[in-house]
Residue frames as a rotation matrix with the C-alpha (Angstrom) as fourth column:
UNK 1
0.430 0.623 0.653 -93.90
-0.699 -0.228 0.678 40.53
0.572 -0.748 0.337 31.26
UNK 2
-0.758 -0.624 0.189 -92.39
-0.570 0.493 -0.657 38.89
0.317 -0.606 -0.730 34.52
UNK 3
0.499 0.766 -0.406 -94.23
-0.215 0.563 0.798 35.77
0.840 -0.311 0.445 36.03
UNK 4
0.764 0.127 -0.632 -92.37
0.644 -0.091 0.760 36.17
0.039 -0.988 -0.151 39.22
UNK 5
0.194 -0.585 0.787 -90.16
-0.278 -0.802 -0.528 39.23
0.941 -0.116 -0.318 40.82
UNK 6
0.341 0.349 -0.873 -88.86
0.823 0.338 0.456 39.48
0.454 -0.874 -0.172 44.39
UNK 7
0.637 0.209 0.742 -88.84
-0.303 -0.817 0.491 41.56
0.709 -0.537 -0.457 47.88
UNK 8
-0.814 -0.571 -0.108 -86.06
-0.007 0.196 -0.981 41.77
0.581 -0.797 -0.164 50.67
UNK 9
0.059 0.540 -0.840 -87.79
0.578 0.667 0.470 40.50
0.814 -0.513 -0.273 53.78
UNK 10
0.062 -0.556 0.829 -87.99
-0.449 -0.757 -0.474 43.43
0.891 -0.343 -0.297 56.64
UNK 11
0.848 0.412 0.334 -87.89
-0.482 0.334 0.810 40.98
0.222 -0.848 0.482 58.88
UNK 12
0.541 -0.796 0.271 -84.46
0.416 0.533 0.736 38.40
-0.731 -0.285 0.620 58.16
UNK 13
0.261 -0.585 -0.768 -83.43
-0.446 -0.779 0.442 40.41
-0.856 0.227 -0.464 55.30
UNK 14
-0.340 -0.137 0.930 -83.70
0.463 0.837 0.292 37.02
-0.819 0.530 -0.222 52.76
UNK 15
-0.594 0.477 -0.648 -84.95
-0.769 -0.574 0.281 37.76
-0.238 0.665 0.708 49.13
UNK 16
-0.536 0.342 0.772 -87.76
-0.090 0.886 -0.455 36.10
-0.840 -0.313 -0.444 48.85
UNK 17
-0.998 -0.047 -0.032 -89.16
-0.040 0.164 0.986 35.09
-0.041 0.985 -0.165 45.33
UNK 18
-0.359 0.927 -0.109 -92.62
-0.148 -0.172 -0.974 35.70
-0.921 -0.334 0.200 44.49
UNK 19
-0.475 0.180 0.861 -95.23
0.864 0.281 0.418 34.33
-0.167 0.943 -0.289 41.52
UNK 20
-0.751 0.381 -0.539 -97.12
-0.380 -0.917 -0.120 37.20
-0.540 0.115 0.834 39.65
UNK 21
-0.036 0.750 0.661 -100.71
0.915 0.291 -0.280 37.02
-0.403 0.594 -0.696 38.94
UNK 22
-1.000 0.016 0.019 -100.96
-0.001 -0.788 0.616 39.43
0.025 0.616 0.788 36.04
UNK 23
-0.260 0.965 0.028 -104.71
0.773 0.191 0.604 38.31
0.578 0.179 -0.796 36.06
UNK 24
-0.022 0.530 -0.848 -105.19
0.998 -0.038 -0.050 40.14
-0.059 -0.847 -0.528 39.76
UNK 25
0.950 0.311 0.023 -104.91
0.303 -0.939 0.164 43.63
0.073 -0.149 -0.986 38.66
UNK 26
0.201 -0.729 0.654 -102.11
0.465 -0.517 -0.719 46.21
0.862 0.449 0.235 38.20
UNK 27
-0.457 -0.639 0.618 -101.72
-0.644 -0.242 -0.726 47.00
0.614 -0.730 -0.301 41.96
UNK 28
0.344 0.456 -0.821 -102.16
0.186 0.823 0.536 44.01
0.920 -0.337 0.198 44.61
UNK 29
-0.613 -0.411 0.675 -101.38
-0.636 -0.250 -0.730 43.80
0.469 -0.877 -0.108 48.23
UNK 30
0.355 0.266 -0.896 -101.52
-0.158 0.962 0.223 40.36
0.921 0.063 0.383 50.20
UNK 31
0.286 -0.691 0.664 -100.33
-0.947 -0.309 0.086 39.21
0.146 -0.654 -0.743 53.12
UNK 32
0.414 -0.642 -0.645 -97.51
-0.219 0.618 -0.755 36.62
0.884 0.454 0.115 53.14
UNK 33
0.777 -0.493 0.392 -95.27
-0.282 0.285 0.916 34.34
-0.563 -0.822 0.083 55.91
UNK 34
0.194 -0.964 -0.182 -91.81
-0.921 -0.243 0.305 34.62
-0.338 0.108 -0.935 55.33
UNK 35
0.363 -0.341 -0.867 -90.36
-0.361 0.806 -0.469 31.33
0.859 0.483 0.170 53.86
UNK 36
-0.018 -0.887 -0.462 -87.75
0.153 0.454 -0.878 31.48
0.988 -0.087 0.128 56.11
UNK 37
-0.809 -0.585 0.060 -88.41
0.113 -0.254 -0.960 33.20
0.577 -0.770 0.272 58.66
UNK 38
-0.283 0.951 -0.127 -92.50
0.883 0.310 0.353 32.37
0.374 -0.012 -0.927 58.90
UNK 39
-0.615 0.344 -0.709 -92.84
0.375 -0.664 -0.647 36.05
-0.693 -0.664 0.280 60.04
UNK 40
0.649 0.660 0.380 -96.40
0.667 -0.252 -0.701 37.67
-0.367 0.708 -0.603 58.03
UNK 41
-0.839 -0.350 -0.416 -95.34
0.135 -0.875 0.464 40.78
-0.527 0.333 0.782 55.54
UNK 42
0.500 0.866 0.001 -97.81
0.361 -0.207 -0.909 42.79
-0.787 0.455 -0.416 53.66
UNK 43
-0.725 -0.483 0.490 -96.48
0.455 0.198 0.868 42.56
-0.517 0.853 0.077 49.95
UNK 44
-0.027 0.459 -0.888 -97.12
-0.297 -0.852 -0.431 45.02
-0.955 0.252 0.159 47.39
UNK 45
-0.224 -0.051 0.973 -97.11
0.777 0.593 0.210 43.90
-0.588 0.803 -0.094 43.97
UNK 46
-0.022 0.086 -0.996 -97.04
-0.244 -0.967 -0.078 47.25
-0.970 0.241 0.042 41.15
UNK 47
-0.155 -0.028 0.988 -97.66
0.966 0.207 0.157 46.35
-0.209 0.978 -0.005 36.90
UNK 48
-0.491 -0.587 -0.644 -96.50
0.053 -0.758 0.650 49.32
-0.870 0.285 0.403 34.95
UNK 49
-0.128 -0.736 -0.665 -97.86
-0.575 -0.491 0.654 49.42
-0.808 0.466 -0.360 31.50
UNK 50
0.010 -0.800 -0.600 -94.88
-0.924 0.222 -0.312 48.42
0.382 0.557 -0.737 30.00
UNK 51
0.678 0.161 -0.717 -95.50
-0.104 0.987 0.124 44.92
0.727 -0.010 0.686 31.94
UNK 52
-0.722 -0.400 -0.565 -92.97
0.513 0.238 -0.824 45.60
0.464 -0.885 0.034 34.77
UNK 53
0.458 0.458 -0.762 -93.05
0.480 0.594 0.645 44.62
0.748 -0.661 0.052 38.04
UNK 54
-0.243 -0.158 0.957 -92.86
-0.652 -0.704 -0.282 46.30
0.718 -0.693 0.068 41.37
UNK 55
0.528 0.826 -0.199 -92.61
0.069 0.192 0.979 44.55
0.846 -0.531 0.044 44.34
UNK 56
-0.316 -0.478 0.819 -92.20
-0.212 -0.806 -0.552 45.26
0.925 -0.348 0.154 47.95
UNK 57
0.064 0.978 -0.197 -92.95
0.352 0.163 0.922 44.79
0.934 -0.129 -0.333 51.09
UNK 58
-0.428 -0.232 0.873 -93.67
-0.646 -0.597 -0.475 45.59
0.632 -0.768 0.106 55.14
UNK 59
-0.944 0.176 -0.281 -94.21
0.306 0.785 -0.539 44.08
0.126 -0.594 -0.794 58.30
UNK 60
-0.222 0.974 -0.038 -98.02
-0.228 -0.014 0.974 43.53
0.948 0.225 0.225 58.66
């Protein structure tokens, strides 16, 4: 199992590292501010299983 995965940013295009709470449930969806670019994204977050990770995200 992965304790963090990451998502290209559709905003600057950065990858932007993310922690995984396995606790929060096999599909999540949050909304985040770029690191870099402090714009918001709504971030998917997918657990398989098999213990992978899916994640993803969109401008919010």
């Amino acid at each position: 199992m992965q304790d963090d995965a990451s998502y290209i940013c559709d905003a600057c295009g950065e990858e932007i590292v993310v922690p995984i709470d396995l606790s929060a449930g096999e599909e999540q969806e949050y909304i985040e501010d770029c690191p870099v670019c402090c714009r918001p994204s709504l971030i998917h977050v997918e657990v398989d299983e098999d213990g992978d990770v899916r994640v993803w995200a969109e401008p919010s």
